[in-house]
DSSP file (Angstrom, degrees, kcal/mol; ACC not computed):
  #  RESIDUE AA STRUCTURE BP1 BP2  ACC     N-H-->O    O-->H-N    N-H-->O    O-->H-N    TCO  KAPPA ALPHA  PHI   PSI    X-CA   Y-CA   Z-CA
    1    1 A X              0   0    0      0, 0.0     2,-0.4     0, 0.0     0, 0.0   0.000 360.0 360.0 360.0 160.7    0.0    0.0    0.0
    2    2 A X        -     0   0    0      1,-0.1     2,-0.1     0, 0.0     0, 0.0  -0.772 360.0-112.3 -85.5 126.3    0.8    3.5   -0.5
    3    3 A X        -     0   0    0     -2,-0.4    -1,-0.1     1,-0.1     0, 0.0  -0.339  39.2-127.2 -77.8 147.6    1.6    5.2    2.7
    4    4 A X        -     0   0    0     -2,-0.1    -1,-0.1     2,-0.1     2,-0.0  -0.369  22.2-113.8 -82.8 164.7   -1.5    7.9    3.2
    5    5 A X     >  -     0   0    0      1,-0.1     4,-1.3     4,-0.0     5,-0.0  -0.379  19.9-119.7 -76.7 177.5   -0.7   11.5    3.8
    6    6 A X  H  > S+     0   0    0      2,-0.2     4,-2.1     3,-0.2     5,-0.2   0.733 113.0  53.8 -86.8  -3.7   -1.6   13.0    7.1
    7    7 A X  H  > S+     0   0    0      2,-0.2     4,-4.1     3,-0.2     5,-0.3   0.960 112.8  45.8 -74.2 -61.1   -3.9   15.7    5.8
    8    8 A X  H  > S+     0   0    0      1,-0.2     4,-2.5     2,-0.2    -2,-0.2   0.899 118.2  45.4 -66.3 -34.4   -5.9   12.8    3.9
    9    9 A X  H  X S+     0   0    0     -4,-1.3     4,-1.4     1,-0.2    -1,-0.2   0.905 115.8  47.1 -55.0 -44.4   -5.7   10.5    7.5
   10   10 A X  H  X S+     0   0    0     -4,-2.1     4,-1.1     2,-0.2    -2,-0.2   0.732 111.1  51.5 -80.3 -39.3   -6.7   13.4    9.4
   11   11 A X  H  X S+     0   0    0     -4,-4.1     4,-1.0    -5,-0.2     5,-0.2   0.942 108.5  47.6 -54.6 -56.2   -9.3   14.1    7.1
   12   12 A X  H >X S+     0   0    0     -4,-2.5     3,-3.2    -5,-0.3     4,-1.8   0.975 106.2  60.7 -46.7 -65.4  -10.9   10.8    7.1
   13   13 A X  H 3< S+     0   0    0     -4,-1.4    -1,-0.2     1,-0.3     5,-0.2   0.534 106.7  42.8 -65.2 -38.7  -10.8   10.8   10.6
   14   14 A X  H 3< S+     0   0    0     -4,-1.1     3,-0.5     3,-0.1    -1,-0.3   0.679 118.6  46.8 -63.1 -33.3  -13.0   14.0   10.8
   15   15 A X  H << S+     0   0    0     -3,-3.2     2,-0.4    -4,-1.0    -2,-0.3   0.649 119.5  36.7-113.7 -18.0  -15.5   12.6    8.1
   16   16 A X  S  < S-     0   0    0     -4,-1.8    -1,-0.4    -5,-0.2    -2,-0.0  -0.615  87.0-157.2-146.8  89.2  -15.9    9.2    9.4
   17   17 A X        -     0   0    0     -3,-0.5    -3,-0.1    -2,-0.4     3,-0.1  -0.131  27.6-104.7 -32.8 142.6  -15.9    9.4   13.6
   18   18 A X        -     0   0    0      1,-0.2    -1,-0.1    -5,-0.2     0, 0.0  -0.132  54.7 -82.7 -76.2-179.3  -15.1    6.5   15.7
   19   19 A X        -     0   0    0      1,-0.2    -1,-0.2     2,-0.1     3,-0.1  -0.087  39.3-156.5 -86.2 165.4  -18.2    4.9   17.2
   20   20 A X  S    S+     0   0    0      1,-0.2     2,-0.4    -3,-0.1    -1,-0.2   0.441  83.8  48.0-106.4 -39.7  -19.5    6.9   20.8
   21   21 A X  S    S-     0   0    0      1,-0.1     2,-0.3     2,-0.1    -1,-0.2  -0.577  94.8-122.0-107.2 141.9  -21.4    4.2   22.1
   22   22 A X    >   -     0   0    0     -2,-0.4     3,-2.9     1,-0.1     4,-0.5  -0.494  25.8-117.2 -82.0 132.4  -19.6    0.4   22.3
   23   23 A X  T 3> S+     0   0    0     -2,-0.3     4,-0.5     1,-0.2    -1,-0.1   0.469 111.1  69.2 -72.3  14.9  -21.3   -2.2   20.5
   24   24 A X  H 3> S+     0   0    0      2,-0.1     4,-1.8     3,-0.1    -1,-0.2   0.486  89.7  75.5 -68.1 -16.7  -22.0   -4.3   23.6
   25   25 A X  H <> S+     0   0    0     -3,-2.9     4,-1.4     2,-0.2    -2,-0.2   0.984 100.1  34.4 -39.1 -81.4  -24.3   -1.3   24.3
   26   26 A X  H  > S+     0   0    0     -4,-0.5     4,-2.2     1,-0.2    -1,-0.1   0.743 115.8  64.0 -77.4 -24.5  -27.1   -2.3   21.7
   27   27 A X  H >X S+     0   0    0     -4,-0.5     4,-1.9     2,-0.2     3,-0.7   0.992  98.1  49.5 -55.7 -61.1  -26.4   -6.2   22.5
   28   28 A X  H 3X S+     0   0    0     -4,-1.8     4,-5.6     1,-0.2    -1,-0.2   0.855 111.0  50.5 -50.7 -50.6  -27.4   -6.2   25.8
   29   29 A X  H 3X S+     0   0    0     -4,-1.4     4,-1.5     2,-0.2    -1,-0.2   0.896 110.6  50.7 -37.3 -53.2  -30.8   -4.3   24.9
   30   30 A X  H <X S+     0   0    0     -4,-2.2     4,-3.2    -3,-0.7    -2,-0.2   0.813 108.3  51.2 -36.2 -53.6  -31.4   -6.7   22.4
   31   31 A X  H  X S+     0   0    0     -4,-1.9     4,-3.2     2,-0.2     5,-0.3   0.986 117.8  44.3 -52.6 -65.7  -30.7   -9.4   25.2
   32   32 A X  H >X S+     0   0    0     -4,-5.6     4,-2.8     2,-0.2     3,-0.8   0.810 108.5  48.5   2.8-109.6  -33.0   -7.6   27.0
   33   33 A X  H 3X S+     0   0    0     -4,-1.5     4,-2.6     1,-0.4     5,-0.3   0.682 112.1  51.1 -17.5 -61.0  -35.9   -6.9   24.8
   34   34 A X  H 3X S+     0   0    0     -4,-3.2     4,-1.6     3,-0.2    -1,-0.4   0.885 108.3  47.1 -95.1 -13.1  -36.0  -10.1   23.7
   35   35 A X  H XX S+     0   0    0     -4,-3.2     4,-1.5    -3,-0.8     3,-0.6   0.984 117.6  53.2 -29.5 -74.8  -36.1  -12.0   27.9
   36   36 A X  H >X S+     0   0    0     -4,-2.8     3,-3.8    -5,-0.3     4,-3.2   0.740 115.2  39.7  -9.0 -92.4  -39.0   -8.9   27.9
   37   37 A X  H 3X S+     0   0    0     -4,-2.6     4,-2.2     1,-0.3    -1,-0.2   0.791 117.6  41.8 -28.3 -51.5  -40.5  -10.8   24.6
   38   38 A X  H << S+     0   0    0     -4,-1.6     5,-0.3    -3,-0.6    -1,-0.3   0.762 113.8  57.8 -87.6  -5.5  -40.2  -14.6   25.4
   39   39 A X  H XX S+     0   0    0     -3,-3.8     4,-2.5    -4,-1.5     3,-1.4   0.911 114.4  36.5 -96.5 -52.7  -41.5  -13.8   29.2
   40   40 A X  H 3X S+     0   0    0     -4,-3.2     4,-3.5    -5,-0.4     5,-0.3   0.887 115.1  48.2 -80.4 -17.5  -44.5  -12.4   28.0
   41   41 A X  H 3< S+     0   0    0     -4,-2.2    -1,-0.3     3,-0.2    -2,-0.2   0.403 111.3  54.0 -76.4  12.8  -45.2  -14.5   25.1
   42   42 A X  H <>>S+     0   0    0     -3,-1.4     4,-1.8    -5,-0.2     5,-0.6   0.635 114.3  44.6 -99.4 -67.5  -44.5  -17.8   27.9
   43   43 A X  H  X5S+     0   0    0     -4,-2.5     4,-2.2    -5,-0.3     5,-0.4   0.872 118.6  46.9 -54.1 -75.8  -47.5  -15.9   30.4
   44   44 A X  H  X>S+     0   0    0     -4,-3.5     4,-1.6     1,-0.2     5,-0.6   0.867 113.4  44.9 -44.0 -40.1  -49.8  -15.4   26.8
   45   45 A X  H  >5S+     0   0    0     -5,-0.3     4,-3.3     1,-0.2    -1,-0.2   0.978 119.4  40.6 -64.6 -62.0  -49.4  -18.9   25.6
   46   46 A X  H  X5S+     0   0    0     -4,-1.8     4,-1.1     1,-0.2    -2,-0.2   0.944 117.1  50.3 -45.2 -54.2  -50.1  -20.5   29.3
   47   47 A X  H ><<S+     0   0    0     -4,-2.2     3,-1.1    -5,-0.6    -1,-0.2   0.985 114.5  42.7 -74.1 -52.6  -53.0  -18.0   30.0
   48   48 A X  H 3<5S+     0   0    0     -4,-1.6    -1,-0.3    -5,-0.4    -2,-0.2   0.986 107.7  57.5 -58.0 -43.1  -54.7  -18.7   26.7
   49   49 A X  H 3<<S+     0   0    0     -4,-3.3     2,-0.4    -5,-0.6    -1,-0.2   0.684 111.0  44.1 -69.9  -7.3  -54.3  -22.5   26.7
   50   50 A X  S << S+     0   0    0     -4,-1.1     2,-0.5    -3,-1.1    -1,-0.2  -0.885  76.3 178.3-142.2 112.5  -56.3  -22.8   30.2
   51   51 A X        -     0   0    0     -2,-0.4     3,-0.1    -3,-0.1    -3,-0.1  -0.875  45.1-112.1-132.7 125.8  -59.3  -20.4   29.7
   52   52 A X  S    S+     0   0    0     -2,-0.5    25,-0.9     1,-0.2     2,-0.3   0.901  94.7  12.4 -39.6 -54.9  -61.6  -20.6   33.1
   53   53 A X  B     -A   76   0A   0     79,-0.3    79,-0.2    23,-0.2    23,-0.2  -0.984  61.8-172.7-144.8 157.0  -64.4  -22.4   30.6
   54   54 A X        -     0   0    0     21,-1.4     2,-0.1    -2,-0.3    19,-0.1  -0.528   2.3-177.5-129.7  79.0  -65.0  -23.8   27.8
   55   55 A X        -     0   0    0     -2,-0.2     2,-0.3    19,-0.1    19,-0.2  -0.112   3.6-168.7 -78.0 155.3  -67.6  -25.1   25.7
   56   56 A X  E     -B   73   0B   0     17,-2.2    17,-0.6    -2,-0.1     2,-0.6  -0.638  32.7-110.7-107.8-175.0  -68.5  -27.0   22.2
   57   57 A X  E     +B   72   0B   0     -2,-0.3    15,-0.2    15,-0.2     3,-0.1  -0.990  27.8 176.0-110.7 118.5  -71.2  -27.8   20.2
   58   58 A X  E     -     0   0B   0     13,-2.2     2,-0.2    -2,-0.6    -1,-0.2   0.934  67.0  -9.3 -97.2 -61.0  -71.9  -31.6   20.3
   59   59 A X  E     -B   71   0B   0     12,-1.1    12,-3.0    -3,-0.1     2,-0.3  -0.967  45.4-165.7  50.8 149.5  -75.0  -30.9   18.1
   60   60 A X  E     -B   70   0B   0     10,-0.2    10,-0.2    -2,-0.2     2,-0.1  -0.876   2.3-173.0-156.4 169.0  -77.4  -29.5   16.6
   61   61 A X        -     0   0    0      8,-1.1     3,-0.1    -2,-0.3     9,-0.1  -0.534  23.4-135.8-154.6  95.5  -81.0  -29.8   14.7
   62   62 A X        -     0   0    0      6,-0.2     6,-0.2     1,-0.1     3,-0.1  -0.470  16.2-175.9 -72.9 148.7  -83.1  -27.0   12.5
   63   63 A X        -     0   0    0      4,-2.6     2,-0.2     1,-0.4    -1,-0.1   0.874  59.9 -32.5 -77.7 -81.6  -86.4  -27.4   13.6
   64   64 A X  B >  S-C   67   0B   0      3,-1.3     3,-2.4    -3,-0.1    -1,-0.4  -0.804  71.2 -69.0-146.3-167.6  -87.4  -24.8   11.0
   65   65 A X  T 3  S+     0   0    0      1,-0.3    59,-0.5    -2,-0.2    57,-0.4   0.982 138.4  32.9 -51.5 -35.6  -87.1  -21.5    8.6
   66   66 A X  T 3  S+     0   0    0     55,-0.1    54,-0.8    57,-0.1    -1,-0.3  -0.034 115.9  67.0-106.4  36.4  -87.3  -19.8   12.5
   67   67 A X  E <   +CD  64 119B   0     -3,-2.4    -4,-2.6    -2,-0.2    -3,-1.3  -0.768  40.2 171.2-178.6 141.0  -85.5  -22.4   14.7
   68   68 A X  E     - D   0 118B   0     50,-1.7    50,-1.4    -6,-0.2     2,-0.6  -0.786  17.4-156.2-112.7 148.9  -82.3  -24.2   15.6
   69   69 A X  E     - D   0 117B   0     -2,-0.3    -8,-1.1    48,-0.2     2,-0.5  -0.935  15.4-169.0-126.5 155.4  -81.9  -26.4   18.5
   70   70 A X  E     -BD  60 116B   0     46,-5.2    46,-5.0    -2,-0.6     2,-0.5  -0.973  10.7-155.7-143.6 139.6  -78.1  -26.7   19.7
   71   71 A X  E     +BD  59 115B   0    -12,-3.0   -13,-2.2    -2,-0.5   -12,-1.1  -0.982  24.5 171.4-127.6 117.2  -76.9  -29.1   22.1
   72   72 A X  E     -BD  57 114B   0     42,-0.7    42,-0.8    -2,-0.5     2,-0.5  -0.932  25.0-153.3-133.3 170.3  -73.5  -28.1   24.2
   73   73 A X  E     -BD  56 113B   0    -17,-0.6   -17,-2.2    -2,-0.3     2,-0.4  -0.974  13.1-160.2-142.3 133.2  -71.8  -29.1   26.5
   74   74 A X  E     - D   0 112B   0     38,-3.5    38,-1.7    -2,-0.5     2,-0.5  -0.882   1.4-157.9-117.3 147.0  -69.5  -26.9   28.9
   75   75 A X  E     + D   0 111B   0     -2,-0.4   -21,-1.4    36,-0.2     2,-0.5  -0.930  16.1 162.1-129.6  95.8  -66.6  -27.5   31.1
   76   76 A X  B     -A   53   0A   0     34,-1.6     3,-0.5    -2,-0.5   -23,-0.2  -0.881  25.7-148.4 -99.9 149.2  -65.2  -25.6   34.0
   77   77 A X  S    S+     0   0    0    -25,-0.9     2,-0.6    -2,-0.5    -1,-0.1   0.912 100.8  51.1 -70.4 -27.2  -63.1  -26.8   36.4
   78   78 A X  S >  S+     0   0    0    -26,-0.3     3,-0.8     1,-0.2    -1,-0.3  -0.742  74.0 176.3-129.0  97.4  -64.0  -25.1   38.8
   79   79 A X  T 3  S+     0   0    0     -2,-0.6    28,-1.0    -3,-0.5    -1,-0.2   0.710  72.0  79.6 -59.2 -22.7  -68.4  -25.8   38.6
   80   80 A X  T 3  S+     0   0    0     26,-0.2     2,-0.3    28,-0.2    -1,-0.3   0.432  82.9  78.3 -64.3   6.4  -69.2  -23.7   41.7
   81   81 A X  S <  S-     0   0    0     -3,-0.8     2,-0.5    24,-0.1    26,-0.2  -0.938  86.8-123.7-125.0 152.3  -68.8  -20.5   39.4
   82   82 A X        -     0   0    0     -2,-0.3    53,-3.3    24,-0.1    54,-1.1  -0.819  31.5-161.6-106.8 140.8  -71.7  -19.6   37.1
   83   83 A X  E     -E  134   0C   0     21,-2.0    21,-0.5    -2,-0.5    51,-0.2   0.033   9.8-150.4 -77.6-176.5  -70.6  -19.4   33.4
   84   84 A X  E     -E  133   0C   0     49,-1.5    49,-1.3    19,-0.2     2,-0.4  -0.586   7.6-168.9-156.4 146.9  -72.1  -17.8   30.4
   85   85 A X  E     -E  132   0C   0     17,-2.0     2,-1.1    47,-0.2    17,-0.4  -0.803  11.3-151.6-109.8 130.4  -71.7  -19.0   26.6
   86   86 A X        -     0   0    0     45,-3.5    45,-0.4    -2,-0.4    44,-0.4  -0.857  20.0-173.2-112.7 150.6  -72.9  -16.9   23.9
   87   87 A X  E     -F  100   0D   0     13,-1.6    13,-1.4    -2,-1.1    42,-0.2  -0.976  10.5-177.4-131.6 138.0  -74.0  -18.7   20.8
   88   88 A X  E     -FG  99 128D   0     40,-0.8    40,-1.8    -2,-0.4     2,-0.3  -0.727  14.6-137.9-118.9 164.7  -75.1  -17.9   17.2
   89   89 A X  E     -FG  98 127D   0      9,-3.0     8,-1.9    -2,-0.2     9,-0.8  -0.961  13.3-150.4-123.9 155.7  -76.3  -19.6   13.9
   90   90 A X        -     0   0    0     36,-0.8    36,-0.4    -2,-0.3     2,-0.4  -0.279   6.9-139.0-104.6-168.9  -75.5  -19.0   10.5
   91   91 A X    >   -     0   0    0     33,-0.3     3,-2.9    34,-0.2    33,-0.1  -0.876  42.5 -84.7-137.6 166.8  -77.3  -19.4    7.4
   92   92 A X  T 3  S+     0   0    0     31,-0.6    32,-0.1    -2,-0.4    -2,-0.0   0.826 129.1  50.6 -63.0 -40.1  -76.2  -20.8    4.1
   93   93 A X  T 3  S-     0   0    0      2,-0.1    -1,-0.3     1,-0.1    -3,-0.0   0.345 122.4-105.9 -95.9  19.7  -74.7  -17.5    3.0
   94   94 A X  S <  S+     0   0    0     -3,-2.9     2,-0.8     1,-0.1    -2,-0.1   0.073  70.8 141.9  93.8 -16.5  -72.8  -17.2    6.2
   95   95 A X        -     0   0    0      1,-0.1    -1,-0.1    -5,-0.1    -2,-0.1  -0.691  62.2-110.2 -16.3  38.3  -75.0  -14.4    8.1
   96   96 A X        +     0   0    0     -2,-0.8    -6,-0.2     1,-0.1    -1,-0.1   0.632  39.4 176.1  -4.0 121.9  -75.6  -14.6   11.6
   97   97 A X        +     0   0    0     -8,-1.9    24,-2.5     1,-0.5    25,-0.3   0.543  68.0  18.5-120.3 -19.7  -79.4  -15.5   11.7
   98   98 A X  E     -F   89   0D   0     -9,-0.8    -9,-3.0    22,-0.2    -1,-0.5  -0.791  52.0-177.0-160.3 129.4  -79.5  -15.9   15.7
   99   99 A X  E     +F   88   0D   0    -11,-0.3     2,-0.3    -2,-0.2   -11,-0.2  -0.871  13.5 172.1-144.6 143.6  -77.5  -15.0   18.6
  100  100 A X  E     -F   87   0D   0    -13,-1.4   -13,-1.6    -2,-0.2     2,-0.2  -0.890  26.7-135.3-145.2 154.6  -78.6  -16.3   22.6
  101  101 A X        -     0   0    0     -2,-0.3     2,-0.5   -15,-0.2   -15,-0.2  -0.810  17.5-137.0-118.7 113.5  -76.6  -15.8   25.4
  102  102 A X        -     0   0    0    -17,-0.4   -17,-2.0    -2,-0.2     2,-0.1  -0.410   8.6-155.6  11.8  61.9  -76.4  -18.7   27.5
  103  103 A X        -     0   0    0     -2,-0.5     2,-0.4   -19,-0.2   -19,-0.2  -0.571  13.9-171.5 -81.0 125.9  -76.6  -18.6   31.9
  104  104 A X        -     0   0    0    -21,-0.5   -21,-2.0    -2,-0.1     2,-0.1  -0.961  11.1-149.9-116.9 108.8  -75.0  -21.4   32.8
  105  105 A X        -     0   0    0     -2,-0.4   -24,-0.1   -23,-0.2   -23,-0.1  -0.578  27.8 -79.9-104.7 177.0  -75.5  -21.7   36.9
  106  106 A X        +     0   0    0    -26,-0.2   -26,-0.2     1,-0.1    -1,-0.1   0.173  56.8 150.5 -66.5 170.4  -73.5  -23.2   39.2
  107  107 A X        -     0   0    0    -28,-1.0    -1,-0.1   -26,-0.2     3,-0.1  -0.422  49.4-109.7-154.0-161.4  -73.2  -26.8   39.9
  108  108 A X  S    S+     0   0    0     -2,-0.1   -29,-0.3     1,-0.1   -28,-0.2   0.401  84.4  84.9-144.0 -39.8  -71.2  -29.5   41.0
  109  109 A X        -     0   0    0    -30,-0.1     3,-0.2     1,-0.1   -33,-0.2  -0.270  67.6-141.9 -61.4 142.3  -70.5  -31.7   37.8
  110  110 A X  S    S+     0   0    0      1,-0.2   -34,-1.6   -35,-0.1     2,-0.8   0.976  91.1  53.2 -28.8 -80.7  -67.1  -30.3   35.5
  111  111 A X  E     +D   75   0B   0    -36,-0.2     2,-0.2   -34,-0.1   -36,-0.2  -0.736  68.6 168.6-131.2 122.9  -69.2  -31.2   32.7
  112  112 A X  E     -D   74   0B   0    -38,-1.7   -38,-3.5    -2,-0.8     2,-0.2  -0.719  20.7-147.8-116.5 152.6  -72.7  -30.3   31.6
  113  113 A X  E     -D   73   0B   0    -40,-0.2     2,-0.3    -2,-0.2   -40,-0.2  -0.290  15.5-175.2 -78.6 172.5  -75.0  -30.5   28.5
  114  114 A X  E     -D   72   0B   0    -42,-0.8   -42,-0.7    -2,-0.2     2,-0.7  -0.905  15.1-150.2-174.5 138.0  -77.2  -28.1   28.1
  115  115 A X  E     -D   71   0B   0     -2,-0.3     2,-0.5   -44,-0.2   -44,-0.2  -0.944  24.3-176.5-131.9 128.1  -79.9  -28.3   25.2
  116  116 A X  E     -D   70   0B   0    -46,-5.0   -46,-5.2    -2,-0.7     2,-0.5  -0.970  19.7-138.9-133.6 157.7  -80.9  -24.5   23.9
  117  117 A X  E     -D   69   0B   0     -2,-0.5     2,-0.3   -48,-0.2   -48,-0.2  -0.930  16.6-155.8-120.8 111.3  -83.5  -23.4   21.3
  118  118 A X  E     -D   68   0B   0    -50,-1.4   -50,-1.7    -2,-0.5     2,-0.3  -0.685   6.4-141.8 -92.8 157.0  -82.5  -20.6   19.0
  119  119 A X  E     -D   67   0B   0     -2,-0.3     2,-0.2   -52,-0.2   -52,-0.2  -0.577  24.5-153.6-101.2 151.8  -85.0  -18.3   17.2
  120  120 A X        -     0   0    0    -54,-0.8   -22,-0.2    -2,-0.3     3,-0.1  -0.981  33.5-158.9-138.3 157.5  -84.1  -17.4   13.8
  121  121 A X  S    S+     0   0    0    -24,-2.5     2,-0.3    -2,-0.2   -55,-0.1   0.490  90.5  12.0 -99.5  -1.8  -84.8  -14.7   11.5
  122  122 A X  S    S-     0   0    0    -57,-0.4     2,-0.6   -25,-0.3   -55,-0.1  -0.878 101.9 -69.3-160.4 166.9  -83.9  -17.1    8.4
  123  123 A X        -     0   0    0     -2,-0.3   -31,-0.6   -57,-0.1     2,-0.3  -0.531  57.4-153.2 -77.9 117.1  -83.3  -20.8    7.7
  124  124 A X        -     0   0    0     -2,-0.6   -33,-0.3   -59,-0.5   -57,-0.1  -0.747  13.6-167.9 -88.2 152.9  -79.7  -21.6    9.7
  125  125 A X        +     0   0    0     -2,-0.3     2,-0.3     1,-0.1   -34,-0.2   0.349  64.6   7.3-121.4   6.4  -77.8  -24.2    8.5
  126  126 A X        -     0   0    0    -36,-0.4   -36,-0.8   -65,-0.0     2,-0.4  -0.995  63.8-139.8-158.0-179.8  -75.2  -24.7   11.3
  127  127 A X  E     -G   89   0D   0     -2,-0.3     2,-0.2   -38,-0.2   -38,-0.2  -0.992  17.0-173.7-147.3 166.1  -74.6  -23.4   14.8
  128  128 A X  E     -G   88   0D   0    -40,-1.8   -40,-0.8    -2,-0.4     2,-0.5  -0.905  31.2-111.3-153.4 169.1  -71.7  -22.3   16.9
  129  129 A X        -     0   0    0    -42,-0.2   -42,-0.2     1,-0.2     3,-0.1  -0.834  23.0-174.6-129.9  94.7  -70.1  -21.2   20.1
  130  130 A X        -     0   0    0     -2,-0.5     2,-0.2   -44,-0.4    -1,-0.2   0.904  63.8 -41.8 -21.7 -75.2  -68.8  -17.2   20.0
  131  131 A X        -     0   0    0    -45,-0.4   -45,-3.5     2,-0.0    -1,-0.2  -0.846  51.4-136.8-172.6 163.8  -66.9  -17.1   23.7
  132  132 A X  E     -E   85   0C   0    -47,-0.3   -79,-0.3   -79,-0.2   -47,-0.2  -0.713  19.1-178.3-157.6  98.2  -67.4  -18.2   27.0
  133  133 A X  E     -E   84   0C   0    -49,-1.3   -49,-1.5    -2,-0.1     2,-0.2  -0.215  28.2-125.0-119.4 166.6  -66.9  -16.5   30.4
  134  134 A X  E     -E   83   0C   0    -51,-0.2   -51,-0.3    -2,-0.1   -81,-0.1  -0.840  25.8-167.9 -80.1 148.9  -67.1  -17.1   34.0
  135  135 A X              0   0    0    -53,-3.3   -52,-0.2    -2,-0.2   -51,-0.0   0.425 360.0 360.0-141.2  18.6  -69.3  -14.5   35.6
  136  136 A X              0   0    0    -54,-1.1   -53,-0.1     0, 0.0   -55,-0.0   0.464 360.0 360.0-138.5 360.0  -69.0  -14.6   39.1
């Protein structure tokens, strides 16, 4: 190599500054940031996967154009708390046609059936289970 002058070193040196902050600086944030990240996505995953209750749909039968009947069955662990389910029905073009919500009272069994009759404003062709809370 060609040895540089000092004008041109001393120039560079002006036009491209050494670092201020050491790059173990931004690692350790990073390190950080992502412990932050895996702690809370560790708490979301557990908290979502054991939901205070839960139901399905076992079944279901239209009646007629203005009625579904829907057979579920709901599970909480812990039965001494009263639940509620909400449920809806669709129709063939996917609509929502009926919506109930569901008192489910306290108990002693885990897991109970339940038989409900939904009104509809149209012929449903299937039913389903929105969400499902405890609510005392």
């Amino acid at each position: 190599m060609f040895p540089m002058n000092p004008d041109a070193a001393e120039r560079l040196a002006r036009r491209y500054p050494s670092r201020r902050t050491p790059v173990s600086n931004w690692r350790a944030w990073a390190v950080l940031a992502a412990a932050v990240g895996l702690a809370w996505l560790a708490w979301a995953a557990f908290t979502g996967a054991n939901p205070p209750v839960t139901a399905r749909v076992d079944s279901f039968e239209v009646v007629s154009n203005a009625e579904i009947d829907v057979r579920i069955t709901v599970d909480r662990p812990d039965p001494r708390r009263p639940a509620e389910c909400s449920l809806f029905a669709q129709a063939v073009t996917y609509e929502r046609v009926a919506e109930l919500v569901v008192q489910i009272p306290p108990g002693t069994e885990r897991l109970t059936t339940h038989d409900v009759a939904l009104r509809t404003f149209k012929r449903a062709t299937t039913a389903d289970i929105e969400s499902c809370r405890v609510t005392g």
